[in-house]
C-alpha positions as CSV (number, residue, x, y, z in Angstrom):
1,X,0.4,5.4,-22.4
2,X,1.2,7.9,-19.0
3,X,-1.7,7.9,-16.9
4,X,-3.8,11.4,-16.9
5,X,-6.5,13.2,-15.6
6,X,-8.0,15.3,-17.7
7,X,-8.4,18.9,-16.0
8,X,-6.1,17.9,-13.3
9,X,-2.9,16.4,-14.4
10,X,-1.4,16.2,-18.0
11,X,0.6,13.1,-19.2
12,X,3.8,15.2,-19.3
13,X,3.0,16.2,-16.1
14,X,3.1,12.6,-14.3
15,X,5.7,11.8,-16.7
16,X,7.7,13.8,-14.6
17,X,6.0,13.2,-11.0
18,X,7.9,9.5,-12.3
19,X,11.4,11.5,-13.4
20,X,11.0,12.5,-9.9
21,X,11.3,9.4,-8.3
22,X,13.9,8.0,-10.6
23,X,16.1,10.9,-10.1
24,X,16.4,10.1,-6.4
25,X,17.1,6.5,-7.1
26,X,20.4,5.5,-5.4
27,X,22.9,3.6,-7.5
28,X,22.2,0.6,-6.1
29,X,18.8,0.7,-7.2
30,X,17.0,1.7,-3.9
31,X,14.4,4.4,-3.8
32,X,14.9,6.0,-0.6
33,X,12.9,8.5,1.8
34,X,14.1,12.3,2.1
35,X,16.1,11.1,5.1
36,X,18.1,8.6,3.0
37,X,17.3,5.3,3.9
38,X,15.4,2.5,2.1
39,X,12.3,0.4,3.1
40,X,10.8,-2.4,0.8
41,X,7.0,-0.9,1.4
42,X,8.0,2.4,-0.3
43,X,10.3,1.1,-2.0
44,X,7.8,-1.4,-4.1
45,X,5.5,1.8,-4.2
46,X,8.1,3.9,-6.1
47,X,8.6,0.7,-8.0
48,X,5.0,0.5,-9.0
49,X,4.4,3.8,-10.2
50,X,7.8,3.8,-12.3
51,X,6.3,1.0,-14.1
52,X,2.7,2.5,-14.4
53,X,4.6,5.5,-16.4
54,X,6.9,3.4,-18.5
55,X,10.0,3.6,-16.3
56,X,11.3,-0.1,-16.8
57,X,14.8,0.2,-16.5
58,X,14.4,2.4,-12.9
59,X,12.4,-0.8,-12.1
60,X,14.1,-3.5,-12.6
61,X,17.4,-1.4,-10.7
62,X,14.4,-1.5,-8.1
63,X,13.4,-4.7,-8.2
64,X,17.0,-6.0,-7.9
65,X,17.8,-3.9,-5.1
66,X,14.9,-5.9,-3.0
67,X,16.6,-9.6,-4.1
68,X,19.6,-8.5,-3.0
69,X,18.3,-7.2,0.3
70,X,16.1,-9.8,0.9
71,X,17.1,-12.2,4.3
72,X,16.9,-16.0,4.4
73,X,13.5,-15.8,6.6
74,X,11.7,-13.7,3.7
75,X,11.9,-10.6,5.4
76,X,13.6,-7.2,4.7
77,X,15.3,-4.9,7.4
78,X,12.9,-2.3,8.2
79,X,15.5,0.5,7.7
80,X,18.6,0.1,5.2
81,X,21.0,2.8,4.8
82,X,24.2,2.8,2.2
83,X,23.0,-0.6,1.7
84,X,23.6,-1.6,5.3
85,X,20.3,-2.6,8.1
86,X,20.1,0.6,9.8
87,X,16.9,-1.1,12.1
88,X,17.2,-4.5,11.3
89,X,13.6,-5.8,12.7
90,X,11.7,-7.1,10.0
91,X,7.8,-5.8,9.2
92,X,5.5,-8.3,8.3
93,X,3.2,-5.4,5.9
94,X,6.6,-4.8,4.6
95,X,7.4,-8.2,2.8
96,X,3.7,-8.9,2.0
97,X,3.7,-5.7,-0.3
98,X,6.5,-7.3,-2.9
99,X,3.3,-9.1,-3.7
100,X,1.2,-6.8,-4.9
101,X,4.6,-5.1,-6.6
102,X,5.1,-8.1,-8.5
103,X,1.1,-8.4,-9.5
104,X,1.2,-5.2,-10.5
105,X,4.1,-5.6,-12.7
106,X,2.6,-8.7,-14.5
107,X,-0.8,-6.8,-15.4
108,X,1.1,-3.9,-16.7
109,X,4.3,-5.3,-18.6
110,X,2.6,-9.1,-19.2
111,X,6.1,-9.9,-18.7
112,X,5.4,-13.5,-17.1
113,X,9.7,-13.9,-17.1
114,X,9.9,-11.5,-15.2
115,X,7.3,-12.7,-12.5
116,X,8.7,-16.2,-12.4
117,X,11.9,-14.4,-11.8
118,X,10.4,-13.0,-8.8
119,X,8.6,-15.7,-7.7
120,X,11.1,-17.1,-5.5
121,X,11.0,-13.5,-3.6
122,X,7.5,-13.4,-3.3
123,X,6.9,-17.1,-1.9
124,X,9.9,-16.4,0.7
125,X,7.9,-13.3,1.7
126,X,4.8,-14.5,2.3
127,X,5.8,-17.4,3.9
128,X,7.3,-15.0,6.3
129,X,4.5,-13.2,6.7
130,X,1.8,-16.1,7.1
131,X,4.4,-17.5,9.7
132,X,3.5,-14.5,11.8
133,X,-0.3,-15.2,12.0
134,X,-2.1,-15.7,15.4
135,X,-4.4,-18.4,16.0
136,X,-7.1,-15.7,16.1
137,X,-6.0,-14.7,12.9
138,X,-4.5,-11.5,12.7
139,X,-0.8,-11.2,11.8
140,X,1.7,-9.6,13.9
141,X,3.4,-6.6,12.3
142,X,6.8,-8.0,13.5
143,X,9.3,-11.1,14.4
144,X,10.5,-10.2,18.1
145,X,8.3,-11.8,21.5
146,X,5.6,-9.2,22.2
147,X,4.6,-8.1,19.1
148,X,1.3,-6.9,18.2
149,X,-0.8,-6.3,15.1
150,X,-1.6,-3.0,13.4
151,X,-5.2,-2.5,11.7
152,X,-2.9,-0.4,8.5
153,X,-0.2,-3.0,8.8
154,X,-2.8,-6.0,8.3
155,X,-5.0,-4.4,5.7
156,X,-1.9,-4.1,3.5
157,X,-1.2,-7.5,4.3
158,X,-4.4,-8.6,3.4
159,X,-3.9,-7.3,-0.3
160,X,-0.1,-8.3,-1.0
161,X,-2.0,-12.2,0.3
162,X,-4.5,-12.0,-2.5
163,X,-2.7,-10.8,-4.7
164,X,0.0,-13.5,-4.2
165,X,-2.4,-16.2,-4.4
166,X,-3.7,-14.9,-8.0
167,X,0.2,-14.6,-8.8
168,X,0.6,-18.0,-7.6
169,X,-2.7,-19.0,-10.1
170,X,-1.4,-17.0,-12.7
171,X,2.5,-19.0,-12.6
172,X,1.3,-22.4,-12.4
173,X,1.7,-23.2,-8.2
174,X,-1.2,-22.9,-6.1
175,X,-0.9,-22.0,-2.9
176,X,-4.2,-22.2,-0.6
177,X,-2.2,-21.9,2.8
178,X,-1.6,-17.7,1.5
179,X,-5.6,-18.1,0.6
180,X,-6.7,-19.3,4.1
181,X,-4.6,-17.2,5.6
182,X,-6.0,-14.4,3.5
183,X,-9.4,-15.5,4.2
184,X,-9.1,-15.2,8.0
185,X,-7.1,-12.4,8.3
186,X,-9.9,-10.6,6.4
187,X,-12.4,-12.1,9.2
188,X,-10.2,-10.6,11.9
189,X,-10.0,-6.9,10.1
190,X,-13.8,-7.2,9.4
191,X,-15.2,-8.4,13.2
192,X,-12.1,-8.2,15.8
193,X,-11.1,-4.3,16.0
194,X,-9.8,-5.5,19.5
195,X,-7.2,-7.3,17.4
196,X,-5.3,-4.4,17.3
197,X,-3.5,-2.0,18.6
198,X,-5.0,1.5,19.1
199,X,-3.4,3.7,16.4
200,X,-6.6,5.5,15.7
201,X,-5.8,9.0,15.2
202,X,-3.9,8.5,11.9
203,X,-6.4,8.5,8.7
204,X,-4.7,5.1,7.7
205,X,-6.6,3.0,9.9
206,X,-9.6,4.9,8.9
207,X,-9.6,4.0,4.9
208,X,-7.0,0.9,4.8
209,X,-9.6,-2.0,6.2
210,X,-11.1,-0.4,2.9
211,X,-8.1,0.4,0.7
212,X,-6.5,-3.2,1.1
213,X,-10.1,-5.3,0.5
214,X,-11.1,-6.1,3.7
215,X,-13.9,-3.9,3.4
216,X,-16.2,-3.4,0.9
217,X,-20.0,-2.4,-0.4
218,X,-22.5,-0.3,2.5
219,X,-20.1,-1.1,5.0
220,X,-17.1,0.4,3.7
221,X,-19.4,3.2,2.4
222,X,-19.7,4.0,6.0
223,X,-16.9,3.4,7.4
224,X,-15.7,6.2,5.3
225,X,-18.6,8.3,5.8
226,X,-17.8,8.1,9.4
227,X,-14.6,9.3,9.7
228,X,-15.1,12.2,7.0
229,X,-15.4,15.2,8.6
230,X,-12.5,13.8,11.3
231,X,-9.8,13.7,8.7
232,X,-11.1,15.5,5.3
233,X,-10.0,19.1,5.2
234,X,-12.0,20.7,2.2
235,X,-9.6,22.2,-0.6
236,X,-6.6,20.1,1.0
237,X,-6.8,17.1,0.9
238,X,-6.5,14.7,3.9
239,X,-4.8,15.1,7.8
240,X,-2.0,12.3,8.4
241,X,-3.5,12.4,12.2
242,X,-7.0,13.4,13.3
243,X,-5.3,16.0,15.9
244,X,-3.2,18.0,13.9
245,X,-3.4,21.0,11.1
246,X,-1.4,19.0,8.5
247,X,-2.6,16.9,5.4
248,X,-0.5,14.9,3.6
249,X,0.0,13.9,-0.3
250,X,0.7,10.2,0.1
251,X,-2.2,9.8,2.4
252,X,-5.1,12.2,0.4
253,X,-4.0,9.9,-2.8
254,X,-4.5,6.6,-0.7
255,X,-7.8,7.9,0.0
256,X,-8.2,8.6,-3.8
257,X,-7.7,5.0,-4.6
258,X,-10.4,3.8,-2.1
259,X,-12.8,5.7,-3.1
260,X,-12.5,4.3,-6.5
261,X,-12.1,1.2,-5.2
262,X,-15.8,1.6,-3.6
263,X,-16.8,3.8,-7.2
264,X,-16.9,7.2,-5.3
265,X,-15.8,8.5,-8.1
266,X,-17.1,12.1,-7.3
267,X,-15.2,12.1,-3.9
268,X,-12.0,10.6,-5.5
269,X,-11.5,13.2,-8.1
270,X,-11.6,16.2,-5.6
271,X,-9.6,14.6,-3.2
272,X,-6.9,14.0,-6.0
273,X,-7.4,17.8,-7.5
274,X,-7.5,19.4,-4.2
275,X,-4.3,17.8,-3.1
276,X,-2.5,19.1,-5.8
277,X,-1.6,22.1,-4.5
278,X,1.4,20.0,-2.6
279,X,2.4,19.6,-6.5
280,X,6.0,21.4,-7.2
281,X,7.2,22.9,-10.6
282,X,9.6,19.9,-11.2
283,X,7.1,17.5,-11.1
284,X,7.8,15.9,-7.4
285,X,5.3,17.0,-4.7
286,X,6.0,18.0,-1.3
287,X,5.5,15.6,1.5
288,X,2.7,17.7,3.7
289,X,1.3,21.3,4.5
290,X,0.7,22.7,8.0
291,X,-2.4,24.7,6.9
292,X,-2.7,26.8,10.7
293,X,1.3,28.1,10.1
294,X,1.0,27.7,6.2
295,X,3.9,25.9,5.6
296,X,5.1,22.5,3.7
297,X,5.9,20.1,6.4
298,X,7.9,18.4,6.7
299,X,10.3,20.7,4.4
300,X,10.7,18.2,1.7
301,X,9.5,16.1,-1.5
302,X,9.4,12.6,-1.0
303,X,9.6,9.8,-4.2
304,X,6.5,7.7,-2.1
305,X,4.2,10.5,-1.8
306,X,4.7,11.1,-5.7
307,X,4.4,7.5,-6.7
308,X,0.9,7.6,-4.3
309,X,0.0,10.3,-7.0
310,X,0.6,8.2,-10.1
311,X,-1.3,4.9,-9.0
312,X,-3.9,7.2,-8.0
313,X,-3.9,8.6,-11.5
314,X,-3.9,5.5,-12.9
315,X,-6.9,4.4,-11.1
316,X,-9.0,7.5,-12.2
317,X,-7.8,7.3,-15.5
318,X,-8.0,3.0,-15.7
319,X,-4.9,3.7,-18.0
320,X,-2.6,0.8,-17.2
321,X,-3.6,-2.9,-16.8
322,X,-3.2,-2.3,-13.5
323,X,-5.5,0.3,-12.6
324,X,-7.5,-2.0,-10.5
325,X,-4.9,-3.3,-8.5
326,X,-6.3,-1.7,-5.3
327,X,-9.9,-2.0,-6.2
328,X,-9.5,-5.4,-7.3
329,X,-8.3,-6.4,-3.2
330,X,-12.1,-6.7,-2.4
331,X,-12.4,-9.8,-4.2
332,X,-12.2,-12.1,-0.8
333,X,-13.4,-15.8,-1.3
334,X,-14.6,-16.4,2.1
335,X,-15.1,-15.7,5.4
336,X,-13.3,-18.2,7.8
337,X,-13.6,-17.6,11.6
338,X,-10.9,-19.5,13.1
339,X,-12.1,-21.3,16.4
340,X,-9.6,-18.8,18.6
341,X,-11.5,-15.9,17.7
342,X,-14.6,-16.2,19.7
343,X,-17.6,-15.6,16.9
344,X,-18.2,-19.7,16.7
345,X,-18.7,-20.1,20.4
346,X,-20.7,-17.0,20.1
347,X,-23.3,-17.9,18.0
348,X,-23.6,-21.4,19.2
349,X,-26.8,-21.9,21.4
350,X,-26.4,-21.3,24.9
């Protein structure tokens, strides 16, 4: 079954938000951005909503695409164009997210072949990603001297970790380094906002501590609550940055999806059917709208902000298996402050 929102969106409708993605699929099996080249984040996202609306076959071209690409550290280039690196760094959120693609596929298809197919992929990726961790905690969003970490970046990292460690449950080969490393990266998002870089004016960093499990019960309830009137734009949906007259699809339905990770339920529908005036006729929806000059911007309909429109269907509907797949992140184990971050010493008497 298609995922739907009764009043909102039909079946049929996201039925073709999906035909939208796969008809922008490059032969190789790559699902790129307006601009033409490929990364593995939006990439698994297009992935993920191809599967939530029966699109196997677009998938599996998909999922191919990202073992073929896939370098010998784990990692993917951050940019490949006409199958060539085009920015060859490597982004730890980046290979974490093949993760929760790979979860996601499992819950929805039950095809355990499949998963242990992937398996290899996902272990390689992860073990990139943990390999980037800080002694504080926090990961670094990429390989090179200097890097730093980015609050989005690490909550998405956060939920491609648990979800790895219930793949790893679910296939038979624990791994408790992913869930340690989990664990105190979720300290770090939770307690060390000087762990990161300053990237506050874009509404990710607002709702992903939230979106990616980090955050969760009265805290995330205000976090959100917060921020509200700083990025919600009623009957639009939600600004991509706090200082600019422009809301964006893929970023009002990431919102969607945590708020019903939290059970706002009343805020996540309107979000989702007040963004839908980004929808076009052919089922794909336009990347943004400049609501002071009244115009889509940028001029284009991208396959990632129509995939953030299916998964946040599915959520509201709970059609799929894997309709929980983002509220289902906030199930953290513990809480583990490493010694490098400062709250041990802190609390110990003076």
């Amino acid at each position: 079954m298609i995922p739907a929102v009764p009043g909102v969106v039909t079946g049929d409708e996201i039925a073709a938000t999906a035909a939208s993605i796969a008809a922008v699929q490059l032969p190789d099996g790559g699902v790129p951005w307006p601009e033409g080249h490929v990364d593995a984040w939006n990439h698994v996202e297009c992935l993920m909503a191809m599967t939530a609306a029966g699109l196997r076959e677009a998938s599996a071209r998909g999922w191919e695409w990202l073992r073929r690409h896939q370098r010998a550290d784990g990692s993917w280039p951050m940019k490949v164009l006409n199958g060539e690196p085009l920015e060859d760094r490597g982004e730890s959120n980046h290979a974490a997210y093949v993760a929760v693609g790979v979860w996601h596929d499992l819950l929805v298809t039950g095809d355990e072949a499949f998963a242990r197919e992937m398996w290899p992929t996902v272990g390689r990726a992860l073990d990139f990603v943990t390999g980037l961790q800080t002694r504080r905690g926090e990961i670094v969003w990429e390989a090179s001297p200097g890097s730093y970490a980015l609050l989005t970046g690490c909550s998405s990292v956060y939920q491609g970790l648990r979800c790895g460690v219930r793949l790893a449950e679910r296939l038979g080969d624990p791994r408790p380094d992913w869930e340690l490393a989990a664990d105190r990266l979720g300290h770090v998002l939770r307690e060390h906002p000087e762990a990161f870089a300053d990237k506050s004016r874009f509404s990710m960093d607002w709702y992903y501590p939230v979106l990616g499990g980090a955050l969760r019960g009265d805290r995330a309830l205000r976090r959100l609550d917060d921020d509200w009137d700083r990025f919600a734009v009623a009957g639009l949906g939600i600004r991509c940055v706090s200082d600019q007259p422009w809301v964006t699809g893929a970023e009002s339905c990431e919102l969607v999806l945590t708020l019903d990770a939290v059970g706002d339920d009343d805020r996540a529908l309107k979000v989702f059917t007040e963004m839908q005036h980004l929808r076009h006729p052919g089922g794909g929806y336009w990347t943004g709208w400049q609501f002071v000059n009244e115009r889509h911007f940028p001029n284009e309909r991208s396959a990632y902000t129509a995939a953030a429109v299916i998964l946040a269907a599915d959520a509201l509907s709970r059609t799929t298996p894997a309709n929980g797949v983002f509220r289902d992140a906030g199930g953290f184990a513990e809480d583990r402050a490493s010694d490098d971050c400062g709250c041990q010493r802190a609390a110990s008497p003076a």
